[in-house]
LONU-686099 format. One record per residue (C-alpha): x, z, y. Coordinates in steps of 0.5 Angstrom, whole numbers, padded with zeros to 4 digits, always signed. Example, Ala and Ser with C-alpha at 12.3 -4.5 7.8 and 13.67 -1.06 7.14 Angstrom:
residues 2
+0025+0016-0009+0027+0014-0002
END
This chain:
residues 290
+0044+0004+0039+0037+0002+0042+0037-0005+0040+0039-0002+0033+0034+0003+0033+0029-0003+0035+0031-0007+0029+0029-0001+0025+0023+0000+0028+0021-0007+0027+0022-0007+0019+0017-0002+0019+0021+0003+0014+0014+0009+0014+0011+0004+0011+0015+0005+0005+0011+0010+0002+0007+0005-0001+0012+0002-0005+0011+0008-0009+0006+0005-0013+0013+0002-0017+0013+0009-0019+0007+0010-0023+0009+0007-0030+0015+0011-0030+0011+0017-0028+0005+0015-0033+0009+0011-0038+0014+0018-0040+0019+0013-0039+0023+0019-0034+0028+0020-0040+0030+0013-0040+0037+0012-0035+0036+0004-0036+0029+0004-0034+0029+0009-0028+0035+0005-0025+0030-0002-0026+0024+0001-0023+0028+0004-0018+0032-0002-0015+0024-0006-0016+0023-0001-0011+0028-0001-0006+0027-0010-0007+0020-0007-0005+0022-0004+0001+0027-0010+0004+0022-0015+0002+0016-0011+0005+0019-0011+0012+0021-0017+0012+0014-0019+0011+0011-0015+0017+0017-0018+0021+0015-0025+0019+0006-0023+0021+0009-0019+0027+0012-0026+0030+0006-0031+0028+0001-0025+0030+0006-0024+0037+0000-0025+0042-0006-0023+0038-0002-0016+0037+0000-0016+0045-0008-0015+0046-0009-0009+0041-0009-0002+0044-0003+0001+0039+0000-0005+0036+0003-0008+0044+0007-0002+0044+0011-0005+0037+0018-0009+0038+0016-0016+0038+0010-0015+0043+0013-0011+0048+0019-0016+0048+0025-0010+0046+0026-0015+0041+0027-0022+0042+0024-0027+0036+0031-0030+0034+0033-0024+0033+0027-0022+0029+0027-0029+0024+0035-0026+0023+0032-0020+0021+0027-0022+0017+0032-0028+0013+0037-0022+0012+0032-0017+0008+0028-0023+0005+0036-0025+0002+0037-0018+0000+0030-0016-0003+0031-0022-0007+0037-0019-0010+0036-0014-0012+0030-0016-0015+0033-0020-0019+0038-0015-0022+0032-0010-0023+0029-0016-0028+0028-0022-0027+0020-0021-0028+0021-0017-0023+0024-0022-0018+0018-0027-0020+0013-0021-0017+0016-0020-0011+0017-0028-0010+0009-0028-0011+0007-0022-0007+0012-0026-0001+0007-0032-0002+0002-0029-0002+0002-0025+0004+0004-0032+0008-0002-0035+0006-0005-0028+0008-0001-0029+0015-0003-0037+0015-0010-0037+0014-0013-0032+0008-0014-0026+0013-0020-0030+0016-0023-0030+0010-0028-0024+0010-0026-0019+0003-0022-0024+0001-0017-0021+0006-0019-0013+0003-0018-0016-0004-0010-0019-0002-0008-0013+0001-0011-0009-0006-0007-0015-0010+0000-0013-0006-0001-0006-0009-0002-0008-0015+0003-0013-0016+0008-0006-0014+0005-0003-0020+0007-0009-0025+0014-0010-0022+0015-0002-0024+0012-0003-0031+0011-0010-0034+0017-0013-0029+0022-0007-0032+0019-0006-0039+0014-0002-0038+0007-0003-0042+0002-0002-0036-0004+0003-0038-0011-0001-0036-0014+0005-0033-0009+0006-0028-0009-0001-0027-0016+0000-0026-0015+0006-0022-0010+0002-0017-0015-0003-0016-0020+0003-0014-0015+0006-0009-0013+0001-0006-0020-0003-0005-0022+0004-0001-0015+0003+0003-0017-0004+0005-0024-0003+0007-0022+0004+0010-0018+0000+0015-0023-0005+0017-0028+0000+0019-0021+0003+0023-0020-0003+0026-0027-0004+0028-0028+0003+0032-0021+0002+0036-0023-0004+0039-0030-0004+0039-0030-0008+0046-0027-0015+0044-0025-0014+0036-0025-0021+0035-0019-0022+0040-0014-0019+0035-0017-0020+0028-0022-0026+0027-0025-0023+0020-0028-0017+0025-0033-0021+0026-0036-0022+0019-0036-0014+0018-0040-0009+0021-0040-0002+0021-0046+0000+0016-0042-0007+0011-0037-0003+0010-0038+0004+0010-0043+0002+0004-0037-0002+0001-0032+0005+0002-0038+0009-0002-0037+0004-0008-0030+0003-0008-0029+0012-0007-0034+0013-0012-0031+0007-0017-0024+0011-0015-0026+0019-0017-0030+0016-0023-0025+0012-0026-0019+0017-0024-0024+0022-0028-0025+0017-0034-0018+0016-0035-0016+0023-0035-0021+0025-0040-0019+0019-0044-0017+0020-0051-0011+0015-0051-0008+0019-0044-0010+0025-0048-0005+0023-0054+0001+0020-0050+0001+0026-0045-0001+0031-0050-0005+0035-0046-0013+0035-0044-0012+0039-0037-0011+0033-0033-0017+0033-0032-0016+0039-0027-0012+0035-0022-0020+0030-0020-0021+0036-0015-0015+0034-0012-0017+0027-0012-0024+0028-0009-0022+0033-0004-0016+0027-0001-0021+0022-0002-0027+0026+0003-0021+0028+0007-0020+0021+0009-0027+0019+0010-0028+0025+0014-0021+0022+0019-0024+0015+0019-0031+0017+0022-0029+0024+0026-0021+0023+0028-0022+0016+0028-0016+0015+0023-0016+0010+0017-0013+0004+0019-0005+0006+0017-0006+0011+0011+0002+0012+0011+0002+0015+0018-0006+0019+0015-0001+0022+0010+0004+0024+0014+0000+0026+0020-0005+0029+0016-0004+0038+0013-0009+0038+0009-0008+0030+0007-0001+0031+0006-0001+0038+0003-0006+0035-0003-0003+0030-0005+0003+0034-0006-0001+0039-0010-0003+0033-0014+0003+0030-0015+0006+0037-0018-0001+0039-0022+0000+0032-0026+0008+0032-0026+0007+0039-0028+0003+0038-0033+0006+0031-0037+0012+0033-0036
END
């Protein structure tokens, strides 16, 4: 049963929240009402989910050492040695195969997302997580391609503001977690990640005010867009940009006094106020187009 419990811990599955994101279309789309789409977007997510984990077991191997250095990630599975790398690639090949599966069974499109989210994060594992931004701009890119697997991979006709907005939030997420990193290991950072070298703290805090503000701005842009208007029938979005606001200073208020940011699912769950808010807005919005 330990080792059991070890294997799952080793997928990661806290981290299938942010596969939510395959749900947006189906939310802002109004496509709820559609048995056929809401089973499509439903196994996108759950293709999403397994190929996921088996992303991170394949990073947690080619990044055993490094992981065994950093003050937290010695504690997983592969770098304490309570799961051995056999055992791991196993694992890894079966979720991959099952993830894959399912995929294809949803829409083949949306198969050919997940197959591009898989290269690219070995590219990422590989190589392009030494790349200063770069490396930001493909974990923003892994988030958006979970909302084109929920829309365009299904049927849904993506919105470009929200696209806009995931690029926003997700950017925020990624420069966040680099600024994370850097005050956890503020003694030898670059022993686990390479890239902290090209960061420092006054680069990234001014990247995450950018990146905070395009979120708020286009979030708020979008609610007052005559075309959202039009398919939710309502003008009162508008109302839910507090929410917003309030969970963006939130995070930044954990990333520089909690020393917190560097894993958004954990932040969210740890996190009453964070927690709560989005709670809040996600019934504020679900309230006011449904």
């Amino acid at each position: 049963m330990k080792k059991l419990l070890e294997l799952l811990r080793l997928m990661r599955p806290y981290q299938w929240v942010k596969n939510a994101f395959v749900f947006t279309g189906l939310l802002f789309g109004h496509a709820w009402h559609d048995a056929n789409l809401v089973a499509g977007v439903v196994m996108a997510f759950a293709a999403f989910c397994l190929g996921s984990s088996a992303v991170y077991i394949f990073n947690d191997i080619v990044d055993l050492e490094q992981d065994r250095q950093h003050p937290k990630k010695c504690k997983r599975p592969l770098a304490s040695g309570l799961v051995s790398i056999p055992a791991a690639v196993m694992l890894a090949v079966l979720l991959g195969t099952l993830g894959l599966s399912l995929a294809y069974f949803a829409a083949p499109t949306v198969l050919v997302i997940l197959i591009g989210y898989a290269l690219m994060n070995i590219a990422y594992t590989l190589r392009l997580k030494n790349v200063v931004i770069l490396d930001v701009f493909i974990i923003a890119t892994g988030f958006m391609l979970r909302i084109l697997a929920g829309t365009l991979g299904v049927g849904i006709p993506p919105s470009q503001w929200l696209l806009l907005c995931g690029l926003m939030v997700t950017l925020f997420l990624g420069f966040t977690k680099r600024r994370a990193e850097i005050i956890a290991l503020t003694d030898d950072k670059t022993a686990h990640r390479k890239v902290l070298e090209h960061y420092s703290p006054v680069l990234l805090d001014k990247m995450i005010g950018i990146t905070a503000a395009g979120l708020i701005m286009s979030y708020s842009l979008y609610t007052m867009n005559p075309d959202t208007i039009r398919i939710h029938n309502t003008p009162n979005l508008i109302y839910t940009v507090p929410f917003v606001m309030y969970g963006v200073f939130r995070y930044i208020y954990l990333l520089h006094h909690q020393s917190r940011g560097g894993d958004p699912s954990h932040d969210l769950v740890r996190d009453p106020h964070l927690f709560i808010v989005v709670g809040a807005w996600l019934v504020a919005t679900i309230l006011l187009i449904a």
